[in-house]
C-alpha positions as CSV (number, residue, x, y, z in Angstrom):
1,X,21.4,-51.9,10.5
2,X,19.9,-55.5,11.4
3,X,16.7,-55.9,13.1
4,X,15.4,-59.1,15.0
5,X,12.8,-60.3,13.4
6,X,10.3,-58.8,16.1
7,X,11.6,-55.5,16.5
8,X,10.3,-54.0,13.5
9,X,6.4,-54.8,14.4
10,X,7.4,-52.9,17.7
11,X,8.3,-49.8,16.5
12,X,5.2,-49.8,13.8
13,X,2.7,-50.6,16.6
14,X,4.3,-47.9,19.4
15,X,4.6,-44.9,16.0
16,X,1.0,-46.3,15.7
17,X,0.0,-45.8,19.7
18,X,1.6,-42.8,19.6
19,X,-0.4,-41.0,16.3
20,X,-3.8,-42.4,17.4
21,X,-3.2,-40.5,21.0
22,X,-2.2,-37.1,20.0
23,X,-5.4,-37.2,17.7
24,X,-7.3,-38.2,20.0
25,X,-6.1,-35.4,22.0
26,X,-6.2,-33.1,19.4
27,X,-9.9,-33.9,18.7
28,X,-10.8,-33.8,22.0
29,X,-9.0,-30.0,22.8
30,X,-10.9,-29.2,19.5
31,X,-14.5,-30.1,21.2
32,X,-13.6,-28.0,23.9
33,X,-12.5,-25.0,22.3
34,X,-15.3,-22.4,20.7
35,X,-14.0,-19.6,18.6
36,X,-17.5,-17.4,19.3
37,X,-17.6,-16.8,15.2
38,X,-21.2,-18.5,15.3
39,X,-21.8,-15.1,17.8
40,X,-20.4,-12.7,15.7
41,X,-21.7,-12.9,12.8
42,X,-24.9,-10.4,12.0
43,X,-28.7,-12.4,12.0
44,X,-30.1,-9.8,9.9
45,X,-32.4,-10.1,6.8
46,X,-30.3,-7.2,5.3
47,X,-27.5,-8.9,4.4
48,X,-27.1,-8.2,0.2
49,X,-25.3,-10.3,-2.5
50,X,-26.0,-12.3,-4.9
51,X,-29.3,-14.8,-5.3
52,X,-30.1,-17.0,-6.9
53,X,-33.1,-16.6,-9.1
54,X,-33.4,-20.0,-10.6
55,X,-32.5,-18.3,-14.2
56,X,-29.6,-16.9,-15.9
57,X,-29.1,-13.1,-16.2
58,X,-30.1,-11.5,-19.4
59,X,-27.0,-10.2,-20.8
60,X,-28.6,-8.2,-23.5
61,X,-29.7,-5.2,-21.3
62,X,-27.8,-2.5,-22.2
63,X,-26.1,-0.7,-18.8
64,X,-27.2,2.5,-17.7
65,X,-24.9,5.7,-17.3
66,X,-23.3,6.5,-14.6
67,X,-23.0,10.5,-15.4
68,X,-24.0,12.5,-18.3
69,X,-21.7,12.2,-21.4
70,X,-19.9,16.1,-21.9
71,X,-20.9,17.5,-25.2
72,X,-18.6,19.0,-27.4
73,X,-19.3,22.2,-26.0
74,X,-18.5,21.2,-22.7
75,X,-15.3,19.9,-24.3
76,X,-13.9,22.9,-25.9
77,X,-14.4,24.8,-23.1
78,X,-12.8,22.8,-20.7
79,X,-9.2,22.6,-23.2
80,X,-9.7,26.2,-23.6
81,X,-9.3,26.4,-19.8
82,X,-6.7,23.9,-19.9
83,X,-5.0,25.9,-22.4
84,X,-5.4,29.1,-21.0
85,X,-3.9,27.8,-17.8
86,X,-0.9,26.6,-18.9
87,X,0.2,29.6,-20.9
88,X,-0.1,31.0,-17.7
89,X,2.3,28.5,-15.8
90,X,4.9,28.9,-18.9
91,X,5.1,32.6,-18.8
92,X,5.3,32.6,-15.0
93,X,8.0,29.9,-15.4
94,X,9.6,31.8,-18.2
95,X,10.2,34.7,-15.4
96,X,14.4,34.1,-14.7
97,X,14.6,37.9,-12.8
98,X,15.5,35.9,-9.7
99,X,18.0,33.1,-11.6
100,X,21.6,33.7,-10.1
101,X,24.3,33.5,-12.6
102,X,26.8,31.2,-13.2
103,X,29.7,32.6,-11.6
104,X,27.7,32.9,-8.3
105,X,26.8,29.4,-8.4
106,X,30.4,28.3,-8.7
107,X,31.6,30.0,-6.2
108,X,28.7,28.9,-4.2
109,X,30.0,25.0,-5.2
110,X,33.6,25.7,-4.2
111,X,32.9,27.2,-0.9
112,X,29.5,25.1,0.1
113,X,31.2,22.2,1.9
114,X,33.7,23.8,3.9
115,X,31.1,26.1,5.4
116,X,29.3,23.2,6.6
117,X,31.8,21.4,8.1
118,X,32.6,24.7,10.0
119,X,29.0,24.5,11.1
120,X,28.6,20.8,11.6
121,X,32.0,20.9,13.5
122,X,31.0,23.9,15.8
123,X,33.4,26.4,14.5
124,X,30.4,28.5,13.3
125,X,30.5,31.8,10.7
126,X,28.0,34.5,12.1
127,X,27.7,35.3,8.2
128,X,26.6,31.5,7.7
129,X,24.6,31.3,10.7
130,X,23.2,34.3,12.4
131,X,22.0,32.2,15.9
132,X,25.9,31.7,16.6
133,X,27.7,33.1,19.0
């Protein structure tokens, strides 16, 4: 695309008119504006963090604990509890009076899915569902 020779210097100086208004705007809708933060925030003294003393921290001071350590003691009898419950979880675990047998469950997997869609389909089985009627 050709330009006369003045036609570029128009465009620059009218993009140029155009970007010093809107900040101009901008500046002036940002005077205007206060976001109330300056109000919010707390004038207290008791504000903690970090200060600066002037000197670097001393890196050599071993820390303090924060509990007592367990002795060894304390640490045998806390495994022996540990132990003792889960003997207790493995022999009530190891309990199968209540297990069905295989044979049940097959039949159980042959017949499962046709007895809910009898239910799901409103043709319900008073031995599936004893609220039918």
């Amino acid at each position: 695309m050709r330009y006369r020779a003045g036609q570029p210097a128009i465009f620059v100086l009218g993009s140029f008119c155009r970007s010093l208004a809107a900040t101009v705007l901008l500046v002036a809708a940002a005077g205007c504006t206060s976001t109330g933060i300056e109000d919010a925030a707390p004038q207290s003294a008791t504000v903690t963090g970090p200060k600066d003393t002037g000197s670097y921290p001393n890196l050599n001071i071993p820390p303090q604990q924060a509990a007592e350590q367990f002795t060894d003691a304390d640490k045998n009898a806390k495994l022996a509890a540990l132990q003792a419950d889960q003997t207790a979880a493995n022999a009530a675990a190891g309990n199968t009076a209540g297990t069905p047998d295989s044979a049940e469950l097959d039949k159980l997997a042959k017949t499962h899915a046709s007895d809910t869609l009898k239910q799901i389909e409103g043709k319900c089985d008073p031995a599936l569902d004893p609220t039918c009627k």
